[in-house]
Structures are given as C-alpha cells and as structure tokens.
TIMIBA-465988 format. One record per residue (C-alpha): x negated, y, z negated. Coordinates in steps of 0.05 Angstrom, whole numbers, padded with zeros to 5 digits, always signed. Each point is the difference from the previous one (the first is absolute). Layout:
! residues N
XYZ...
! end
This chain:
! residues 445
+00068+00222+00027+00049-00007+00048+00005+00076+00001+00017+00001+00084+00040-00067-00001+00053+00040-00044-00010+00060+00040+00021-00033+00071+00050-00056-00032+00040+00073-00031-00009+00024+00081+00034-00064+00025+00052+00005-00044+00020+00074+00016+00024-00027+00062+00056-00020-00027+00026+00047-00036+00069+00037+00021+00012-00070+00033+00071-00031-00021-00025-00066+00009-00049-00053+00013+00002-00026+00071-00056-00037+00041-00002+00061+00042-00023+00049-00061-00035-00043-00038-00047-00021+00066-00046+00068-00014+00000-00013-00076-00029-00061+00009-00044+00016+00057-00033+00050-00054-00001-00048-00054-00034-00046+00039-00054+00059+00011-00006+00012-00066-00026-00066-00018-00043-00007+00057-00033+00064-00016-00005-00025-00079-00042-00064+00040+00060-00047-00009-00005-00049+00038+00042-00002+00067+00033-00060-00004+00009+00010-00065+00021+00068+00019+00053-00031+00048+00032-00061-00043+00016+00066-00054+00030+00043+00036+00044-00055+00032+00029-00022-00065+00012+00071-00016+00044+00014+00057+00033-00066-00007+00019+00014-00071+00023+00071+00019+00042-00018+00055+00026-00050-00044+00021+00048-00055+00063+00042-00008-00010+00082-00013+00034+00017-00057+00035+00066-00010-00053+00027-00051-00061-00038+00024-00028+00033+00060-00033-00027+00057-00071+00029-00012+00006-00026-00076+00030-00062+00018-00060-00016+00047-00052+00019-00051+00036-00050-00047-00017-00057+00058-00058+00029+00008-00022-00006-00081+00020-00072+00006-00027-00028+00061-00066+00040-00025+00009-00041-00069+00007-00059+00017-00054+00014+00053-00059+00007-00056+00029-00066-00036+00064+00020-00037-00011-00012-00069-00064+00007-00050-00043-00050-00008-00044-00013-00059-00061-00045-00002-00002-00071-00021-00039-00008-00076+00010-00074-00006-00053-00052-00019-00052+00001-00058-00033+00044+00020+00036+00030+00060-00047+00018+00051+00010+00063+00048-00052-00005+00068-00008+00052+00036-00012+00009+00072-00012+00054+00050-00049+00040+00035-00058+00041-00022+00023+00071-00016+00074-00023-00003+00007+00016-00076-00012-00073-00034-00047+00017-00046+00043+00061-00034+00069-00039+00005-00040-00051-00040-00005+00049-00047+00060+00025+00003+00037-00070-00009-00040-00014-00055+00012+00061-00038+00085-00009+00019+00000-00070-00025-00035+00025-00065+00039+00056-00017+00066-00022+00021-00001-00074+00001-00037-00002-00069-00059-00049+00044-00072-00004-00017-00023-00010+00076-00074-00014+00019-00025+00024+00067-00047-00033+00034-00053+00023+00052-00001-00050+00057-00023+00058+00060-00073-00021+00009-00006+00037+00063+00004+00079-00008-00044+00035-00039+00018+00021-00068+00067-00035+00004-00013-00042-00065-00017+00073-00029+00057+00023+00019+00045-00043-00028-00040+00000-00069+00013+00086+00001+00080-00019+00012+00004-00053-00052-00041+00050-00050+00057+00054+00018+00054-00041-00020-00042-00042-00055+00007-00071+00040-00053-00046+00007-00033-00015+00062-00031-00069+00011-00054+00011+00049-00066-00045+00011-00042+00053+00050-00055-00060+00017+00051-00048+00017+00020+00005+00082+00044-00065-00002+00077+00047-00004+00034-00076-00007-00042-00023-00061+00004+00074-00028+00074-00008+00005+00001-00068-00031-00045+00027-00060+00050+00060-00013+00062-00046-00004-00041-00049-00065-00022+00076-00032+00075+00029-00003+00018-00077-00027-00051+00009-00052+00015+00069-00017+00071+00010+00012+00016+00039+00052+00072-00011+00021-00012+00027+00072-00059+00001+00048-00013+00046+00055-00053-00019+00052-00027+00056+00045-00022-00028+00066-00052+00014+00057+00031+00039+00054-00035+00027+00068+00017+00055+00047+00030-00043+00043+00028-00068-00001-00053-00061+00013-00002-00065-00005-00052-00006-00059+00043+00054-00053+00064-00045+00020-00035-00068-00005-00018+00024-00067+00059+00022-00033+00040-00058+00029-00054-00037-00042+00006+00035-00066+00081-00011+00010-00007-00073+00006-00057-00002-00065+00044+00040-00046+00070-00012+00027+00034+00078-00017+00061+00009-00025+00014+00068+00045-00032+00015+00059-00008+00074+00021-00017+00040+00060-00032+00068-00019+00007+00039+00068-00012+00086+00005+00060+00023+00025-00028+00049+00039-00033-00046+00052+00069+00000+00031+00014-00065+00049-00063-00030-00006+00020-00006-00079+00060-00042+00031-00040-00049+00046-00056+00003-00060+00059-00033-00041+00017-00051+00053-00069-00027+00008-00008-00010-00076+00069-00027-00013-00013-00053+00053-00061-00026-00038+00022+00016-00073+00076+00001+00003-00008+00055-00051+00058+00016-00053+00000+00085+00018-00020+00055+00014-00027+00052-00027-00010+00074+00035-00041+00049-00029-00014+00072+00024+00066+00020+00004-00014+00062-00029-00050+00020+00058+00024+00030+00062+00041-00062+00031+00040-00009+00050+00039-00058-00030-00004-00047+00059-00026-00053-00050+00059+00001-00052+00048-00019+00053-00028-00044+00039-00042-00043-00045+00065-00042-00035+00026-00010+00073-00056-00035+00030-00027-00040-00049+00064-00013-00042-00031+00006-00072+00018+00053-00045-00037+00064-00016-00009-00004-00078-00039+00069-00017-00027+00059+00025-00053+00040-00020+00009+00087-00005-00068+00026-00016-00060-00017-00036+00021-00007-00072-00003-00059-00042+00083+00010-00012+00010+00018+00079+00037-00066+00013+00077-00005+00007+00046-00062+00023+00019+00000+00073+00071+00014-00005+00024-00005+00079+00071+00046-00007-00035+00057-00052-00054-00005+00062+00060+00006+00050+00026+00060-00039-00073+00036+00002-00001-00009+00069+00066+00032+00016-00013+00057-00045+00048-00025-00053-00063+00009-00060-00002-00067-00050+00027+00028-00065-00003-00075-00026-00074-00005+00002-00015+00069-00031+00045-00019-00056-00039-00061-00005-00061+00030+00003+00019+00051-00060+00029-00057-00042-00067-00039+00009-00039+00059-00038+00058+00016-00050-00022-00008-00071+00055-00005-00039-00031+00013-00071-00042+00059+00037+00069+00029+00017+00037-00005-00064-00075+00041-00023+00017+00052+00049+00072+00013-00018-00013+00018-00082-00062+00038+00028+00046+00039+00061+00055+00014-00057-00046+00034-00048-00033+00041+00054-00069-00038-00006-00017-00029+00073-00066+00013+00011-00048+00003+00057-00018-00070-00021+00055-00027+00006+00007+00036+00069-00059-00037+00018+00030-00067-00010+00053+00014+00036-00050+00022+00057-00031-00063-00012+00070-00041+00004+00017+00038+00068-00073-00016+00030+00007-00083-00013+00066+00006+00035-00043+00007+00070-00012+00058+00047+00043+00052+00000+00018+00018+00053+00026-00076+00016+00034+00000-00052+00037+00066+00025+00017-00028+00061+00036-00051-00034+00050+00048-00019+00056+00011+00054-00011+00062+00040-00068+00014-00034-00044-00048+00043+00020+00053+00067-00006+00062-00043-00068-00014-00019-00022-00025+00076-00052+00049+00010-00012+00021-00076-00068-00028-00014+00010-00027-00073-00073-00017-00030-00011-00066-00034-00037+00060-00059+00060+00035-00009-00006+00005-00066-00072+00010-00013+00000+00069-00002+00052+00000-00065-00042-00059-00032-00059+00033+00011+00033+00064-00035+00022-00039-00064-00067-00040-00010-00031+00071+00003+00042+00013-00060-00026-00021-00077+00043-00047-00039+00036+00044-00037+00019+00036+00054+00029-00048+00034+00039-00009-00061+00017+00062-00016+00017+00046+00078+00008+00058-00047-00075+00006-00010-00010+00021+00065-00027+00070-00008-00025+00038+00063-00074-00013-00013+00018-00078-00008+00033+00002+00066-00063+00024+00030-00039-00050-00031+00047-00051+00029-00005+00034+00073-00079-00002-00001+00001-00076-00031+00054-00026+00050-00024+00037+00060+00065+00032+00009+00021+00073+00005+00025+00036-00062+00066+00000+00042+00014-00064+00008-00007-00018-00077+00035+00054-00017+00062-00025+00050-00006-00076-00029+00002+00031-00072+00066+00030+00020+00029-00051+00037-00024-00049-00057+00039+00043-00047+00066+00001+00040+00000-00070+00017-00009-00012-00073+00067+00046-00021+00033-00036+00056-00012-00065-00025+00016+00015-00070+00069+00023+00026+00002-00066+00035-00004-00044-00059+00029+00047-00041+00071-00013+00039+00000+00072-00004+00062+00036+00036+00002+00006+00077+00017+00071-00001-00052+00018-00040-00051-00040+00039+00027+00023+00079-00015+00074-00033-00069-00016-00026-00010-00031+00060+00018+00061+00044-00046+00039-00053-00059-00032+00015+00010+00003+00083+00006+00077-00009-00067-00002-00035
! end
C-alpha cells in the first residue's frame, strides 16, 4: 500500500533540494506534484486542493533553520498536514453499556463478516471480553455459515436462528441471550448489498433503533478507492456511524481511501484490517500512517506487534536453554510460530525504515517459512532434540519426507547450528572481540 504515493511525494520533494530557502516561487512545483500525487492515489480533488494549501501556508510561514533544510523541512509539513489529514490521533472503540453492542454496517464484499471476527477475537484476547456474535445477514448465501466457521476459529459463540428472516427481532433476541449468558460485548453482523438501496438501509436503520448500539462502525474495502468515500457519506447520513473501519490494506491499494475518508465525513478511522488472519487487525494510528507513507517505516507498531507475542516465562526458558547450548529445533519452531502471529512479513519489513523501498520488487511469500517447517516436522522427536543425530542417511530421509532437496536441509542444519553458537554468545555476554572474529569465521565459510 501506498507503494507509488511515497514514490512521487520523494519526486516532489527533490525539487527542492540545493534550494537555500522556501519561497512561493520554489515551492509552486513542489506542490503542483504533491497535489498529483494524491490525485493519482484517488484523493479526492478538493480534498486534494484544501491540503496542499495549508501546506504552503504553513511553509511560507516557517523560518529555515541553519541545519534543517528546505526539502526536510517540507517533508516535516508535509507529515503533519498528512496527520492530521487521516484524523490526528487514535481512536479506540466505545465498550460501554451492559452489554455493549458493536453494529456493523457496510456493503457486501466490504470485509464485515471477517472484521467481526477479527473484533471479536481482539476484544477477547486483549480486552479479557467474552463477546457473542450474532448473525443478523439473512440475505447472502452462507453468510450465517460463515460467521459460525469465524466464531469456531476463535472459539466465540455465534447466535444465529437460520429460519428466522425478521434481522430486527433476530437482533432483539441476541441482546436477552448475551444478558442471560454473560457476554460483556455483542457484535451484530449485518446484511449488506452490492450497492446501496433503499431496502439494506431501511433495515439497518431499523435494527439501530431496536437495539440502540453503543459503537457504530463502517466496514468499507479500501481498495474500492472514492467510491469507498461517497459509500461512507451515504451511510453516515442515515446511521451517523461512530468509525470506520478499512480493510484490505494489505492488497494492492492505492490509498485514496485512508486520506480522504476522515475528511469528508468527519469521524475517525478506528482500525484497519492487513490480511486475512484472525490477529491481522491493528489501531489506526494517523502519524505512524503519515510516516509509512513518506517512507519513514513505523518502528512503533513493529515493536508493538513483537511485544504482543512476547512470552515472558517462554523467554526466561530460552535463556537457561541458550546458556547450556540446548536450543533445539523445537524451540526454533516456536519462535517461527511467534514471528508468523506477528502478521505477514513482508509488512512487517516495510515497517522498518529503509526496508519497505529495499524490498519494492522482492516478492516475499506469505509461506516463507514452510519449507523449514516442513523440514523439522520431517524430523523424529529426538531429533529435533538432539541436531547431532543427524547422520547423512537421516538427512535423506528428511529430504524425501519434506519434499526438499538434500541441499537445502543440509544448509538449514548448518545455519541452525551457527545461529545456535551465535545466540549462546549472545546470552552468554560473551566478549565482543571474540564474537566480531567468530562472526568473520562463519562469513568465510
């Protein structure tokens, strides 16, 4: 996402470099290409406009100093203005009432049904809730199946009553089951269409008024560009919805979406979804959004994301096994495992600054490591216990039961071993010197 935003925002600000200073005069082309740039990422154009006039009215405003540049100067503006743009702080979700009730609202093939999902399974693990979802999409096909194979997933419960086609009395019924069995939070999947009519919004305006939500939010696929934006409007007018919520971000976006939603119809953007995982959900956080989209990476939210699957009894395990030499390919696997939940990879590489650019046109599969699992699964127990059982005709055993060359065990063998001595260095404290030398060994090999 937002791969050729960055791209020709970086272009536009080139034109300032070797510049002394900001003037109207050479800041007009900067802008002009600014103003491109958003256009071409299906920004709106007035929106388009009213941002690229604050930014030159800030810059013009501001004084160069000595060690700030013009070109860095105007990227700091830029950051800002884009900011404050998308909403300029987080916002979280409202969870108040007994139960609190989430509604959802959007159209069909916008995401609902999975963010449902998702929400539920947040609120759970992070929030300590016991949340019920409930099945009010009478409409599409398998929808109520749907939902039951996402609430088995994340071990939810789904109320769901497939011969009822009343969505307002189905509602209703949901709210006295969570009372009765409490659930703390309620989320109710709606009907959506592939377009907007009158009977979908005449609907869900009725289920709002029955069960009277706590949070209302707008599930909208990102990718849909503008028409997500006037998609927004037209349910905002009839709901007045609390957020919104853009999924696909992950898919090949142009971004339009992001920046233009907040503006136009002035609620906050509370989540976004990055891929099709139960745990691919993160907190819209509008300046670590700003930074992504200048190229700047979002070293926050990969911390975040690593402190969110840090076990901190599983580590202390790791150090007395790394300082008596016995890390195993087990416990390489739950590392693997740790990595995985932390979302796809190469998002998560792009959040590093520098990395996202470098890895433009490296194609990073989502199964990046199922060629190494599926080499350690192929190996016994013991084994995997033990690395030093690995005797030539073991390896091939491995090869044939993997489906892997006899090569590439033998190079994961060896690169198992050397990450193991470098890790027992690590928590070993062991010298510097000797570890730079060691280090220098193993390159030479």
């Amino acid at each position: 996402m937002f791969e050729s935003l960055n791209e020709k925002l970086e272009k536009s600000f080139k034109i300032l470099k070797g510049q002394g200073k900001i003037t109207e005069i050479n800041i007009a082309e900067t802008l002009k290409e600014v103003r491109r740039s958003l256009l071409d990422a299906d920004v709106n154009f007035k929106i388009a406009k009213d941002f690229t006039n604050r930014v030159k009215e800030k810059a013009l405003g501001q004084e160069v100093l000595t060690a700030v540049k013009p070109g860095q100067l105007m990227v700091k503006i830029v950051h800002d203005e884009l900011a404050q743009l998308m909403g300029g702080e987080a916002e979280n979700i409202n969870l108040q009432g007994e139960p609190a009730i989430i509604l959802m609202a959007g159209l069909q093939g916008s995401g609902k049904t999975t963010f449902s999902g998702k929400l539920a399974n947040r609120l759970k693990q992070k929030e300590k809730k016991n949340p019920l979802l409930v099945a009010c999409d009478i409409y599409r096909p398998a929808a109520i199946d749907q939902l039951k194979v996402v609430g088995e997933q994340i071990n939810v419960p789904v109320y769901a009553e497939p011969e009822n086609k009343n969505a307002v009395k189905i509602a209703e019924a949901a709210i006295k089951h969570a009372k009765a069995n409490g659930h703390d939070v309620v989320i109710v999947d709606t009907a959506g269409r592939l377009a907007i009519d009158q009977d979908m919004m005449d609907e869900i305006a009725a289920v709002k008024k029955a069960i009277n939500p706590s949070e209302i939010l707008f599930v909208v696929d990102s990718m849909t560009g503008q028409d997500a934006v006037n998609t927004a409007k037209a349910f905002n007018d009839l709901l007045n919805f609390d957020g919104v919520i853009l999924t696909k971000l992950d898919g090949d976006t142009r971004g339009g979406a992001a920046l233009s939603i907040r503006e136009v119809v002035q609620k906050p953007i509370k989540f976004v979804g990055t891929g099709e995982k139960m745990e691919a959900l993160d907190v819209f956080h509008p300046s670590r959004m700003a930074d992504r989209i200048l190229g700047m990476g979002d070293i926050v939210s990969l911390v975040e994301k690593a402190q969110e699957q840090f076990d901190e009894e599983e580590a202390k395990r790791l150090q007395k096994k790394l300082a008596k030499d016995q890390f195993s390919f087990n416990d390489f696997l739950k590392q693997i495992q740790q990595i995985k939940k932390m979302g796809n990879i190469k998002d998560l590489a792009s959040m590093i600054p520098g990395v996202g650019k470098a890895l433009k046109d490296v194609d990073i599969d989502d199964d990046a490591f199922k060629g190494i699992e599926a080499i350690i699964y192929s190996m016994t127990p013991a084994e995997r216990e033990d690395p030093t059982l690995l005797s030539g005709s073991r390896r091939r055993r491995i090869a044939d039961g993997s489906g892997t060359s006899i090569q590439e065990v033998n190079r994961l063998i060896k690169q198992f071993g050397e990450t193991r001595k470098m890790m027992k260095m690590i928590s070993g404290g062991g010298n510097m010197r000797g570890m730079m030398g060691k280090m220098k060994g193993m390159k030479r090999r």
